[in-house]
C-alpha positions in Angstrom: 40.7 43.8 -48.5 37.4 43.2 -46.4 34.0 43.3 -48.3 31.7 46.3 -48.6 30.0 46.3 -45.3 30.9 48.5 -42.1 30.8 46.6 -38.5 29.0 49.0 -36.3 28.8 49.1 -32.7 25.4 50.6 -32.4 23.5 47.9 -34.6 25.1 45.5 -32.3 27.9 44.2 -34.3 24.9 43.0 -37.4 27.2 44.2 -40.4 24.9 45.3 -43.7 26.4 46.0 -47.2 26.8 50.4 -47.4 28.1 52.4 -50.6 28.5 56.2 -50.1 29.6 58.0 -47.0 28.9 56.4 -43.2 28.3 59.5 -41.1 28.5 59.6 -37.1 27.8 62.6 -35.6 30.2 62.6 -32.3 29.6 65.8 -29.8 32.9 65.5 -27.9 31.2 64.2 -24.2 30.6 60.4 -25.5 27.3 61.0 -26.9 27.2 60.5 -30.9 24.2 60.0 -33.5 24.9 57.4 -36.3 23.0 55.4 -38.7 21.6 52.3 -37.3 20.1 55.0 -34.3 18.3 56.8 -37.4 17.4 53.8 -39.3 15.8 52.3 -36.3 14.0 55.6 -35.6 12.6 55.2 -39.1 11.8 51.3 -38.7 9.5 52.5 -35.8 8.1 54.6 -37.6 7.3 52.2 -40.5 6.5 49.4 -38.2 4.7 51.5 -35.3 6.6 49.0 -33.1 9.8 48.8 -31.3 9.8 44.8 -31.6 8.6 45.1 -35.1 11.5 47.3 -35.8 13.8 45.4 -34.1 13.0 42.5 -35.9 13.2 44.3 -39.3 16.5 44.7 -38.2 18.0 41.8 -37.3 18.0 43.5 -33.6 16.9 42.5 -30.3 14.6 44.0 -28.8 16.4 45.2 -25.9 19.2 46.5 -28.1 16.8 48.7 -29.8 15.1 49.7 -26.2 18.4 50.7 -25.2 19.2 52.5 -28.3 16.2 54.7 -28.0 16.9 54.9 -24.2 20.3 56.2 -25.0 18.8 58.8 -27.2 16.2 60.3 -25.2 18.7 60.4 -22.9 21.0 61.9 -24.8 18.7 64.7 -26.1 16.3 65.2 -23.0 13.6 64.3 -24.6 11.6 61.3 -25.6 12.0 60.4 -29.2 9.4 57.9 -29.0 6.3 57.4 -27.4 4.5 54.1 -26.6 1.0 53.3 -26.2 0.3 50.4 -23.7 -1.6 47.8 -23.8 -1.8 48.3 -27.9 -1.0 45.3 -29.2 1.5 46.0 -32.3 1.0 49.3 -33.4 1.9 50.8 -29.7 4.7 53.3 -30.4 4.9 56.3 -32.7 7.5 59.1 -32.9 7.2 62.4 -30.9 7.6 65.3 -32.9 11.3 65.8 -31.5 12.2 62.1 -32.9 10.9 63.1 -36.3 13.0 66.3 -36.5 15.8 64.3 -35.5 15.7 62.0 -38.5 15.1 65.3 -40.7 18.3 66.8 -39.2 20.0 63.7 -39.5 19.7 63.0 -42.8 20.1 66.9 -44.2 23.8 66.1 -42.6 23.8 63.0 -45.2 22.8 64.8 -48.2 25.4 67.8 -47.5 28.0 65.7 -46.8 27.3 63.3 -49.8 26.8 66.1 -52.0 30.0 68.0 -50.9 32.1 65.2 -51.6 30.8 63.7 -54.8 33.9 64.2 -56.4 36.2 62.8 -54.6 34.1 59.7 -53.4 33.3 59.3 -57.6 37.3 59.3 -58.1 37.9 56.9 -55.2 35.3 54.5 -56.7 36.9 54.6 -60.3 40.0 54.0 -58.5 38.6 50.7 -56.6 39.9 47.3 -58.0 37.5 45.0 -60.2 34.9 43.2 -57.6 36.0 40.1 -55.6 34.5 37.4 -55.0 33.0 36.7 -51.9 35.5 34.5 -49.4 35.3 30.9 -50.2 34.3 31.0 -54.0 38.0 31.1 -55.1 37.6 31.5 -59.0 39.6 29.4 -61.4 43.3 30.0 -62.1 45.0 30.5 -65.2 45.9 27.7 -66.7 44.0 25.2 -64.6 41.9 23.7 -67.4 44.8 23.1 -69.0 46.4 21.1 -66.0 43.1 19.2 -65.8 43.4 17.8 -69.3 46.8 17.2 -69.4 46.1 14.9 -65.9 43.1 13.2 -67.6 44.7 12.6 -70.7 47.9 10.4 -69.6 
């Protein structure tokens, strides 16, 4: 079993601890909309600054270009806009990249929403929490071992 975080391609392989569904929108042509394309869209909006954002991320810069390239592209229209020559606080969202954030997230909430059940059974069902690779905890019966070495 793997730990509780989700490798994906669009955050450029950075993998971040999730719970709860992982929703990608896929429109059949190659274009999709995921989650690290909305939470950078909300970084930028936060941060006023694609570099800021990035940052925030644990992105490069030109990922997160690219990323917002690949959306306006995408859409046909710019989800962000930058002001240059502003130093920091350059870009903002257009009204389009806004409403694609809304929509975005309403698909999140109707998804989660119409699958509590199951996803609340699935967690019940999980096994008690591991420990992280590496910290191997104890075994049965290996204090016992240890004495019985240390006492001959």
């Amino acid at each position: 079993m793997t730990d509780n975080r989700d490798h994906d391609p669009e955050d450029g392989g950075n993998a971040r601890p999730r719970d709860g569904l992982f929703i990608r929108v896929y429109f059949g042509d190659g274009r999709h909309l995921g989650p690290s394309m909305i939470e950078l869209l909300e970084a930028i909006r936060r941060e006023r600054s694609i570099l800021s954002a990035a940052k925030k991320m644990g992105m490069s810069y030109r990922r997160a270009w690219l990323l917002v390239e690949e959306l306006d592209t995408s859409y046909g229209q710019r989800v962000v806009v930058t002001h240059p020559g502003r130093r920091g606080h350059g870009t903002d969202l257009t009204p389009f990249g806004e409403r694609l954030i809304a929509l975005y997230r309403a698909i999140e909430e109707k998804s989660a929403a119409a699958t509590a059940a199951e996803t609340a059974e699935l967690r019940a069902a999980l096994a008690p929490e591991r420990l992280p690779r590496g910290e191997d905890k104890p075994q049965p019966g290996a204090k016992k071992a240890a004495k019985a070495g240390g006492e001959g």
